[in-house]
Short mmCIF file of the C-alpha atoms (twelve columns), coordinates in Angstrom:
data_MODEL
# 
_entry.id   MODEL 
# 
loop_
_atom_site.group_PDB 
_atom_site.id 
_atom_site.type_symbol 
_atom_site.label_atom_id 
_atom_site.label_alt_id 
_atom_site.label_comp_id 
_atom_site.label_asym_id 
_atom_site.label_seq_id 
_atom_site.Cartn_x 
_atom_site.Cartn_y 
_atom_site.Cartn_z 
_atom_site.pdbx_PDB_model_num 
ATOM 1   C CA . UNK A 1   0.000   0.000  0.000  1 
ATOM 2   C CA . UNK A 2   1.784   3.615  -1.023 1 
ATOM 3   C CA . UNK A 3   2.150   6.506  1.475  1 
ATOM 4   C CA . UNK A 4   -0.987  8.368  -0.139 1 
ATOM 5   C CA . UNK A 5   -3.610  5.538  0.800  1 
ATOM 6   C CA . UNK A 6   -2.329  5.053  4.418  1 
ATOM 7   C CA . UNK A 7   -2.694  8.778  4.955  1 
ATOM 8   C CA . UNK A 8   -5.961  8.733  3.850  1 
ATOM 9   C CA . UNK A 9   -6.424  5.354  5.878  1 
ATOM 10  C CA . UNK A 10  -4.708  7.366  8.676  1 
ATOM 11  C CA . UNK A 11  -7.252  10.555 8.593  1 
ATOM 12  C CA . UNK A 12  -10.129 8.294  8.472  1 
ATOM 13  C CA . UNK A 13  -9.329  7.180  12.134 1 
ATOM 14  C CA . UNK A 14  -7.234  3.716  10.672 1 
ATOM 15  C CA . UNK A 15  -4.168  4.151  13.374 1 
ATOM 16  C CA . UNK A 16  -2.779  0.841  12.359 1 
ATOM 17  C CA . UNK A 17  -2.384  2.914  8.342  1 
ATOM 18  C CA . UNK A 18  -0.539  5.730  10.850 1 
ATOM 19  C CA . UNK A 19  1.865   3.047  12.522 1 
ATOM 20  C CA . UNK A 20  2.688   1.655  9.356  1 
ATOM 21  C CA . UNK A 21  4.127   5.198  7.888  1 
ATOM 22  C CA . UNK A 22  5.598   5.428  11.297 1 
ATOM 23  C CA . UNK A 23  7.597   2.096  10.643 1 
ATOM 24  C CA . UNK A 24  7.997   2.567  7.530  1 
ATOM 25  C CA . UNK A 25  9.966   6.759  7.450  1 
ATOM 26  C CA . UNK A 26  11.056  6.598  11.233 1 
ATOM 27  C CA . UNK A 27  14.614  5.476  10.128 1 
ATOM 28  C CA . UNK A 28  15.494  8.008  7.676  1 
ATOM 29  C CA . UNK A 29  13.551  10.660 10.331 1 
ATOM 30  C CA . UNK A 30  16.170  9.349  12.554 1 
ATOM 31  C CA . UNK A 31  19.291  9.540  10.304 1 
ATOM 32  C CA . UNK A 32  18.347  13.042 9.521  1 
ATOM 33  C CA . UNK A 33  17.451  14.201 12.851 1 
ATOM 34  C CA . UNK A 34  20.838  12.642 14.306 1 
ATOM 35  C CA . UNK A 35  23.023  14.318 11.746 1 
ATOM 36  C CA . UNK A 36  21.233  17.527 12.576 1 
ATOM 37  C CA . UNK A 37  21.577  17.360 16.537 1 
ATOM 38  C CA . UNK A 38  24.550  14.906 16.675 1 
ATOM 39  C CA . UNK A 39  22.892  13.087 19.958 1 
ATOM 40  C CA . UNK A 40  20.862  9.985  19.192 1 
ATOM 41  C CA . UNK A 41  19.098  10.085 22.820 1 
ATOM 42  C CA . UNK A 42  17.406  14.012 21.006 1 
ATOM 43  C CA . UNK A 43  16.853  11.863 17.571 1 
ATOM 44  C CA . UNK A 44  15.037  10.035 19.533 1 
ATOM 45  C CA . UNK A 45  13.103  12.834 20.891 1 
ATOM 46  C CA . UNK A 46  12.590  14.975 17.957 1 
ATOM 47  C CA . UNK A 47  11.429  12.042 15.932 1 
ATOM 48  C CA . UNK A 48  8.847   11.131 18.153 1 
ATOM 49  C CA . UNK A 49  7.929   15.339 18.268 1 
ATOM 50  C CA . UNK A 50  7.898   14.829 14.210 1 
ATOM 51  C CA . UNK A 51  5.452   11.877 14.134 1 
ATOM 52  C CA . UNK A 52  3.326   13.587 17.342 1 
ATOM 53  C CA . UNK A 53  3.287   16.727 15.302 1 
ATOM 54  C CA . UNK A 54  2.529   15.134 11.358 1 
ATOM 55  C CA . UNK A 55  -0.403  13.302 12.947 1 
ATOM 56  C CA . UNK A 56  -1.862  16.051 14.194 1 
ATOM 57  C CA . UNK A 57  -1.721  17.982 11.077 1 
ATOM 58  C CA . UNK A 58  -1.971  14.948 9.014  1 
ATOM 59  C CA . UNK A 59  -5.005  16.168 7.316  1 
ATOM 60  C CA . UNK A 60  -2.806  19.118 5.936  1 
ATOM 61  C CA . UNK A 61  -0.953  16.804 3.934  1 
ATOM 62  C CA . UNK A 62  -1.893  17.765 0.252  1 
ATOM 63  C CA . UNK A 63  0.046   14.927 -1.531 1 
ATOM 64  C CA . UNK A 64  1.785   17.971 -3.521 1 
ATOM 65  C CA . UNK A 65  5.201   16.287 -2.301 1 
ATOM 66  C CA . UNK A 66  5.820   12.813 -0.702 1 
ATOM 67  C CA . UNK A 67  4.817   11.832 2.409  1 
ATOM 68  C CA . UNK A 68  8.203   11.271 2.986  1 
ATOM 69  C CA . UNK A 69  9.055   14.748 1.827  1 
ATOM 70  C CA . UNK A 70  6.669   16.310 4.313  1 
ATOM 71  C CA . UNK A 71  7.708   14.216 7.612  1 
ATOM 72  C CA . UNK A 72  11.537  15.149 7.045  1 
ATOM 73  C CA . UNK A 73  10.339  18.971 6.269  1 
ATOM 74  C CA . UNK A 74  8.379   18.500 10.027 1 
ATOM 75  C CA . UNK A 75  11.384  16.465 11.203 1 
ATOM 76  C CA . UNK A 76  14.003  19.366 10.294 1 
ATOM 77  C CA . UNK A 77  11.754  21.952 11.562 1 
ATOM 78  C CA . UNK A 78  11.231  19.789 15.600 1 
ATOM 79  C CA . UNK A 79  15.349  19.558 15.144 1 
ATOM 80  C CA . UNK A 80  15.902  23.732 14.301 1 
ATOM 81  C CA . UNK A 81  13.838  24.204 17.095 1 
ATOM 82  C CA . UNK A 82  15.428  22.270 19.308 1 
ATOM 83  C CA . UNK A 83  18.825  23.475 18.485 1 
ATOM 84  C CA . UNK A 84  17.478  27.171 19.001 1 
ATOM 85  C CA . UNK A 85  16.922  25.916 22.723 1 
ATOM 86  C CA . UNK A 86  20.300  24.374 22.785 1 
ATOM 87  C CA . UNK A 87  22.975  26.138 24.891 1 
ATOM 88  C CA . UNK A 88  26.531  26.633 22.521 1 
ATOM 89  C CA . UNK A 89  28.775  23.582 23.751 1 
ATOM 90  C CA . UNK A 90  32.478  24.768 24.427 1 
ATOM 91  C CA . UNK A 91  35.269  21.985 22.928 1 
ATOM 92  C CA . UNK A 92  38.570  23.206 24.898 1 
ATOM 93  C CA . UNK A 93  41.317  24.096 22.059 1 
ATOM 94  C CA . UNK A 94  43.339  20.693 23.592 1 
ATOM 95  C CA . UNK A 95  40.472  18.519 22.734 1 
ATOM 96  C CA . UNK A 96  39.897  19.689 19.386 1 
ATOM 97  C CA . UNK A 97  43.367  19.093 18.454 1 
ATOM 98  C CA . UNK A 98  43.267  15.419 20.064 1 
ATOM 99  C CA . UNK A 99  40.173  14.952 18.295 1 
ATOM 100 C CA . UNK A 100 42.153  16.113 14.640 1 
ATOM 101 C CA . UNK A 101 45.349  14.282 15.355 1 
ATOM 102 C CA . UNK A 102 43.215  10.780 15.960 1 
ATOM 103 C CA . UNK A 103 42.601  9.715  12.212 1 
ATOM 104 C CA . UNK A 104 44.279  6.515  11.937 1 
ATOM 105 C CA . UNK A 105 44.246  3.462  9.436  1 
ATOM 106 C CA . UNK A 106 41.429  1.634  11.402 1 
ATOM 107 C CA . UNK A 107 39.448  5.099  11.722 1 
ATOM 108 C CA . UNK A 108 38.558  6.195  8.142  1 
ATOM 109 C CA . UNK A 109 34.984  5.730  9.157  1 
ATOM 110 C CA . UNK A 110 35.368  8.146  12.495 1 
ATOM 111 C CA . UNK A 111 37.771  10.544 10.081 1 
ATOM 112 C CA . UNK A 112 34.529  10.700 7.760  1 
ATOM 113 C CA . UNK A 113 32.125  10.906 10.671 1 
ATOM 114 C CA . UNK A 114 34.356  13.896 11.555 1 
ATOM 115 C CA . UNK A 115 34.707  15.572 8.208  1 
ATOM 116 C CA . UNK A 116 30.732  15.400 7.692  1 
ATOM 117 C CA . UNK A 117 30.483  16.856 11.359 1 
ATOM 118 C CA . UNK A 118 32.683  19.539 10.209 1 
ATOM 119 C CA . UNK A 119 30.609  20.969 7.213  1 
ATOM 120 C CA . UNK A 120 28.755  23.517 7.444  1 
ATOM 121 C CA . UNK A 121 25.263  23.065 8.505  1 
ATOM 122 C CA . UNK A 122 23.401  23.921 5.547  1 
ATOM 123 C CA . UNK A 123 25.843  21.699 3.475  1 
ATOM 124 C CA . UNK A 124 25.415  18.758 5.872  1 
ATOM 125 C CA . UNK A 125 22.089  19.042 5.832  1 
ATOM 126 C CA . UNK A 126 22.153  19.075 2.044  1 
ATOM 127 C CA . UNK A 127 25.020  15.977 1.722  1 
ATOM 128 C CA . UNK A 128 22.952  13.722 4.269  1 
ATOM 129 C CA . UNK A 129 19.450  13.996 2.586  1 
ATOM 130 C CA . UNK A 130 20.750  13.780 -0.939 1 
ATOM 131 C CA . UNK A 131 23.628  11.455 -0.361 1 
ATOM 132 C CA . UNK A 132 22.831  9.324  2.825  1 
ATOM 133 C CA . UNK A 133 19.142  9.127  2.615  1 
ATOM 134 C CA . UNK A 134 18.962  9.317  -0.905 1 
ATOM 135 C CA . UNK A 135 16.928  11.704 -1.737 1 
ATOM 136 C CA . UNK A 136 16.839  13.384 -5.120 1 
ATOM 137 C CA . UNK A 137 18.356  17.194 -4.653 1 
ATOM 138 C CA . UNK A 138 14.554  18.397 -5.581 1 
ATOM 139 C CA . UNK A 139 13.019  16.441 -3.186 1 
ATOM 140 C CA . UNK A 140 16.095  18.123 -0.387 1 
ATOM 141 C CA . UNK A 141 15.075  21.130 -1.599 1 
ATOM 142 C CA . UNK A 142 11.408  21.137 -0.682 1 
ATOM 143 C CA . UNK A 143 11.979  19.719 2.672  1 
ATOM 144 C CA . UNK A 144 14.618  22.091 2.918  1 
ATOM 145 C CA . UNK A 145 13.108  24.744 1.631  1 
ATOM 146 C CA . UNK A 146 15.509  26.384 -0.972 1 
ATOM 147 C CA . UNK A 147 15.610  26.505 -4.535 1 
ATOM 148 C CA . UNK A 148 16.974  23.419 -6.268 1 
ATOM 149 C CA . UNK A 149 19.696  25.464 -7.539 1 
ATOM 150 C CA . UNK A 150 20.403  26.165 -3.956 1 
ATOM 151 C CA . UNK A 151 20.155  22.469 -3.316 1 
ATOM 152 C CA . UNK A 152 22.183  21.076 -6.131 1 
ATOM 153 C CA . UNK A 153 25.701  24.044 -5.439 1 
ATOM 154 C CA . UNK A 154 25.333  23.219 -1.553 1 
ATOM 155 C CA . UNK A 155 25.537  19.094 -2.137 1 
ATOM 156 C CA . UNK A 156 28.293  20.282 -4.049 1 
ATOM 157 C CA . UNK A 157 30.390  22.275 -1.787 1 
ATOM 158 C CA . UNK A 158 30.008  19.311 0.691  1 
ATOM 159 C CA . UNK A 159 31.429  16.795 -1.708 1 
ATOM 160 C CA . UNK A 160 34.578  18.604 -2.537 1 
ATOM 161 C CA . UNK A 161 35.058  19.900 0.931  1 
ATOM 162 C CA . UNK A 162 34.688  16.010 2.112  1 
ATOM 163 C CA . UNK A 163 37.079  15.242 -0.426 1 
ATOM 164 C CA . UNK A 164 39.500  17.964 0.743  1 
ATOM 165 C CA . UNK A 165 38.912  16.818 4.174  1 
ATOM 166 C CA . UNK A 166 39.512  13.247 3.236  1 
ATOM 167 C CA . UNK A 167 42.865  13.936 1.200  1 
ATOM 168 C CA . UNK A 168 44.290  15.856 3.721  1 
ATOM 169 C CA . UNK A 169 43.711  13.110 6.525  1 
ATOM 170 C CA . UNK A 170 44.974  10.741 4.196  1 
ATOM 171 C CA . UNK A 171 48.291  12.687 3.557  1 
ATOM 172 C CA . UNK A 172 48.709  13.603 7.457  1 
ATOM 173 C CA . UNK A 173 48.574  9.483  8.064  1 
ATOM 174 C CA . UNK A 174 51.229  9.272  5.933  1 
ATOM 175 C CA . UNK A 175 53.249  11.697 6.702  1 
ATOM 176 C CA . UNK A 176 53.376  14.194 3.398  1 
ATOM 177 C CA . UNK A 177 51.780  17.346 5.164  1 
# 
């Protein structure tokens, strides 16, 4: 059964339709809401916030986008909010450089944990949805918001900053920088 039946399903009082769009776009809610906040434990949190708030207004749903679309445009929106309330956290210039001088061999996955975390926002926002969650960059854009011109430079920048990022640990493991 496709997203636009359940909903209707859904708004006709069928909660079983509802928990079966939960199961079915809670994970990439998740992946999107954990890049976003970096804490799993607020994922958590602002996915269930998402779902809470997209049932509510789940008779606003227009089908002009996919459901999918929709719930990570509610998603980002519970996770920008949340951040708003967030207090700045303060890394201590000692940790930061034991955090940079830790890419080893067995850590290319942490060194591209770390060069994703290191974008900026709005490019990994735009890397994760388009390249991680697989979204197309028109679908990123409506849940993000921005033009798809906006959408397509920003995924982008992210890719050849990664790459930058990823050279430049590579060449510091072996000694050339």
């Amino acid at each position: 059964m496709d997203d636009v039946e359940l909903v209707k399903r859904a708004n006709g009082g069928d909660e079983a339709a509802f928990e079966l769009l939960v199961r079915r776009h809670a994970p990439a809610a998740w992946r999107l809401a954990n890049t976003l906040l970096r804490d799993a434990f607020a994922a958590d949190e602002a996915v269930q916030d998402a779902f809470v708030k997209a049932h509510r207004s789940l008779h606003t749903f227009r089908g002009d986008a996919a459901f999918s679309t929709w719930l990570l445009s509610i998603t980002r929106r519970v996770c920008i909010d949340r951040l708003r309330l967030k207090r700045a956290e303060v890394v201590s210039l000692d940790e930061a450089r034991r955090e940079r001088a830790a890419v080893t061999d067995a850590a290319l996955r942490v060194a591209i944990e770390q060069a994703v975390a290191e974008l900026p926002d709005v490019e990994r926002e735009a890397f994760v949805l388009v390249d991680v969650l697989g979204h197309s960059r028109e679908d990123a854009a409506v849940i993000v918001g921005v033009p798809a011109s906006t959408m397509r430079s920003r995924v982008t920048r992210a890719r050849e900053r990664l790459a930058d990022a990823l050279t430049d640990a590579d060449e510091r493991r072996e000694g050339r920088a």
